[in-house]
VOGU-3710 file (C-alpha; in Angstrom, 3 decimals, decimal comma):
1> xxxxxxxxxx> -13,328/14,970/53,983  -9,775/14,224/53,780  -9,258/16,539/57,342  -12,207/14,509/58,760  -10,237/11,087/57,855  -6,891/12,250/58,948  -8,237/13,798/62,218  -9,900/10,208/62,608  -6,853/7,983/62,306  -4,544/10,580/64,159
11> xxxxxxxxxx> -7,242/9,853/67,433  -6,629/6,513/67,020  -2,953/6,745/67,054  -1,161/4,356/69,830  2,581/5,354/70,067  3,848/2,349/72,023  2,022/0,382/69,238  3,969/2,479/66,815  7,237/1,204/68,275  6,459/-2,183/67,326
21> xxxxxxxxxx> 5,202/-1,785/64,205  7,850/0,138/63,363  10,133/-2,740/64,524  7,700/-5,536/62,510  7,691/-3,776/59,284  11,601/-3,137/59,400  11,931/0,336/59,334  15,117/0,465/60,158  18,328/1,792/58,337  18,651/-0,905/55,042
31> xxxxxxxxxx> 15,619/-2,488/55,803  12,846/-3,174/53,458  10,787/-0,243/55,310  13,293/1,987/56,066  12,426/5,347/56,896  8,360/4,353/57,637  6,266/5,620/60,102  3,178/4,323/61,878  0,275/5,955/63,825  -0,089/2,713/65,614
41> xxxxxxxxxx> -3,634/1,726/64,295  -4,632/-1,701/63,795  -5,656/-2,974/60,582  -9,425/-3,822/61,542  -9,723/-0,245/62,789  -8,160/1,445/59,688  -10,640/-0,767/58,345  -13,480/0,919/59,846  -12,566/4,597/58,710  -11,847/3,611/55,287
51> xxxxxxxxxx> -15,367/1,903/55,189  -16,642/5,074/56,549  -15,013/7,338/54,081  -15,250/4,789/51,106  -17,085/7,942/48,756  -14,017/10,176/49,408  -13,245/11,712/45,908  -10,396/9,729/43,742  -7,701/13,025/44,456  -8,341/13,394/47,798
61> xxxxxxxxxx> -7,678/9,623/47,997  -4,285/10,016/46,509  -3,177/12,612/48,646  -3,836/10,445/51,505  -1,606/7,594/49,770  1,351/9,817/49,324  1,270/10,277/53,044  4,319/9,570/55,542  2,156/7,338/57,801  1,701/3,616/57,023
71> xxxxxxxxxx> -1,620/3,835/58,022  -2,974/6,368/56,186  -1,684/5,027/53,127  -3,034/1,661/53,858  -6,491/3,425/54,684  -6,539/5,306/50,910  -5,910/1,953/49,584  -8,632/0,254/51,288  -10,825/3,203/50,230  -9,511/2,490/46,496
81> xxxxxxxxxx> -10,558/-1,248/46,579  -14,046/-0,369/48,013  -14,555/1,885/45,129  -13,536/-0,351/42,916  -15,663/-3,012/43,602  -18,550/-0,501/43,664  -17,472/0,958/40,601  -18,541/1,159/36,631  -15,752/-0,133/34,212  -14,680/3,901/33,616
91> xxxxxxxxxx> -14,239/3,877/37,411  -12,488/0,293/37,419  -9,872/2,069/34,981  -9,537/4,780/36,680  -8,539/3,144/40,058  -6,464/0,881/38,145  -4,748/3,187/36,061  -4,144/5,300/39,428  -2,650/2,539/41,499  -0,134/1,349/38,992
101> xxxxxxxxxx> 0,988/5,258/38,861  1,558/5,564/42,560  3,648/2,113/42,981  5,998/4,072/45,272  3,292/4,467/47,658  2,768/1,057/47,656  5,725/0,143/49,752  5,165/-2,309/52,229  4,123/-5,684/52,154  0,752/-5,291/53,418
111> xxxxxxxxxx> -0,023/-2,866/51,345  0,736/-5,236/48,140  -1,241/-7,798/49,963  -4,464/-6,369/51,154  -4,807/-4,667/47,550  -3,131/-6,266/44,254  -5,419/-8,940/43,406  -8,228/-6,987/44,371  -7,519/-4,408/42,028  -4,660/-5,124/39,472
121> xxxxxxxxxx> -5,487/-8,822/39,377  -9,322/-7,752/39,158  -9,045/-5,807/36,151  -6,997/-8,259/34,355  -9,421/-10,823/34,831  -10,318/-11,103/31,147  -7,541/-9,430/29,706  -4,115/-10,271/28,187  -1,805/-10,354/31,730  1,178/-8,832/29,827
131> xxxxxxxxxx> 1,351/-6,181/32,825  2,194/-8,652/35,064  5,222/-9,738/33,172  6,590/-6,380/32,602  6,264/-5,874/36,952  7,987/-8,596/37,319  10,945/-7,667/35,631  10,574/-4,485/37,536  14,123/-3,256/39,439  10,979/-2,000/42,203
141> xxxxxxxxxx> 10,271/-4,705/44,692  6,932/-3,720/45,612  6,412/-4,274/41,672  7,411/-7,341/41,587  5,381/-8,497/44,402  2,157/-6,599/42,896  2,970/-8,863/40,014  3,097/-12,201/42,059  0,287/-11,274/44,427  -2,113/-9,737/41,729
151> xxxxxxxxxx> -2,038/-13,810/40,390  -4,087/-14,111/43,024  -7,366/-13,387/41,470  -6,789/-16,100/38,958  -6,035/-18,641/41,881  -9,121/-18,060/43,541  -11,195/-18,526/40,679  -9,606/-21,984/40,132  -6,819/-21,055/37,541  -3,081/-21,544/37,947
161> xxxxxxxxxx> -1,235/-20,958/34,795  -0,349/-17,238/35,000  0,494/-17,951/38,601  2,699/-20,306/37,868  4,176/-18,049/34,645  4,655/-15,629/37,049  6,281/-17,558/39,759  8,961/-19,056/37,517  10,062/-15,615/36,448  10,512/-14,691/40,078
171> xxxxxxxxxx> 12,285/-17,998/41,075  15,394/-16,642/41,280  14,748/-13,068/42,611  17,282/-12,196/45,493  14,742/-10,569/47,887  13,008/-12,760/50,991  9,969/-11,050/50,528  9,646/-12,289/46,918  10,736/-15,836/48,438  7,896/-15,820/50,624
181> xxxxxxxxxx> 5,397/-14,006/48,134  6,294/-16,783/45,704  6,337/-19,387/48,240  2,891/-18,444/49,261  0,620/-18,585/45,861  2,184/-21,639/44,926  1,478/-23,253/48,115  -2,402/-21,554/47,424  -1,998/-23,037/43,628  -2,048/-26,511/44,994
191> xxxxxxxxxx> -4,668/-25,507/47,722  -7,486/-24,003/45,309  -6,645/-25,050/41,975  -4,605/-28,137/42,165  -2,002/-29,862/43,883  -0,889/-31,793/40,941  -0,365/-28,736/39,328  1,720/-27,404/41,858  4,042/-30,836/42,036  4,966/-30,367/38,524
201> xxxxxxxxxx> 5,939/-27,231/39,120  7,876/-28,025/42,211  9,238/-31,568/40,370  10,828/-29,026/37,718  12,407/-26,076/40,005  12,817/-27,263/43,809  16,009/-27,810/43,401  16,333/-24,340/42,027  14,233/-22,080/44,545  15,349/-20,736/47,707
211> xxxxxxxxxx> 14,846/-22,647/50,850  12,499/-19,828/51,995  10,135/-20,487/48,865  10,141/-24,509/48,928  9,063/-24,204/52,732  5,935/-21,791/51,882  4,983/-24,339/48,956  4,896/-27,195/50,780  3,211/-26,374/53,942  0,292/-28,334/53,300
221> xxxxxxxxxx> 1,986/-31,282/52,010  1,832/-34,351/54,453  5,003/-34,832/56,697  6,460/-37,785/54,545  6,085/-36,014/50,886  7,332/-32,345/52,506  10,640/-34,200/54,195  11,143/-35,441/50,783  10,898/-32,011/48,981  13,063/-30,479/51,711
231> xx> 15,829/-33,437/50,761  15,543/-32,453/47,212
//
């Protein structure tokens, strides 16, 4: 199965796409993404093959994140959220326990995105979220943003507190993606759980956050109430 999936995404390959993918995920020497490659496959179509191969066995699945190719990694993640929603809590574990030992895998933005609530944030639903502190002290930055995004879960279903923990232990991290991952589930903070919430938070550290992350935050906000924040 793991030939059939491979063969799939390799017919799909596009190598003038490649180029600027390559060139939007900052491969390039010192970059975030340095040294990644890409088939040149859209998302929605990776989509479609990992739907298609969503019973391929847990190993086979892990081989196909330790690839070289963006893609394919993306595609055995994909395959590892569709199991675990399908899954038993001995499954849930197991594709938990599995993603948090292949972090370096995890290695693009995307990747944190499409997954970390769905799986990490998932199975820490009802459980104590010390995991989450311990990424985010993590010298990794795909760990740290694992931790941010995997709050997630919690803002959806209407609860901001280990989202906001979370964000004011990343305030100060010296990476733009963490600005903008920050940035981005407080702004969703005031969106789906509260926006009174989020004002306290930004009323205590505005004036401490990068530009970057203030800008993400306030998005929403009407014109006169962002210029405001931005003057802060």
């Amino acid at each position: 199965m793991l030939k059939e999936i491979r063969k799939e995404l390799r017919n799909l390959a596009n190598p003038e796409k490649a180029k600027i993918l390559m060139g939007f995920f900052k491969t390039g020497k010192g970059q975030y993404g340095e040294g990644d490659k890409f088939l040149g496959i859209t998302v929605p179509q990776t989509r479609l093959v990992a739907k298609k191969h969503a019973q391929l066995p847990l190993a086979e699945v892990l081989q196909l994140l330790q690839s070289a190719f963006h893609e394919e990694r993306l595609a055995a993640l994909l395959i590892l959220v569709l199991q675990y929603q399908q899954g038993d809590e001995k499954q849930k574990k197991k594709i938990f326990d599995a993603y948090l030992k292949n972090t370096q895998w995890i290695n693009n933005w995307d990747l944190v995105d499409l997954t970390a609530d769905r799986i990490v944030g998932a199975y820490l639903a009802n459980k104590p979220k010390d995991l989450l502190f311990k990424l985010a002290k993590s010298k990794m930055l795909w760990e740290r943003r694992i931790a941010m995004l995997a709050t997630f879960h919690e803002i959806k279903n209407g609860r901001s507190e280990i989202a906001l923990a979370i964000a004011e232990k990343l305030l100060l991290d010296q990476e733009d993606l963490m600005h903008k991952a920050v940035g981005w589930m407080l702004r969703e903070v005031g969106k789906r759980c509260s926006q009174q919430a989020e004002e306290k938070f930004l009323q205590k550290y505005a004036k401490l956050m990068s530009r970057t992350t203030l800008r993400y935050a306030i998005e929403r906000f009407e014109e006169g109430k962002r210029l405001r924040y931005l003057k802060m």
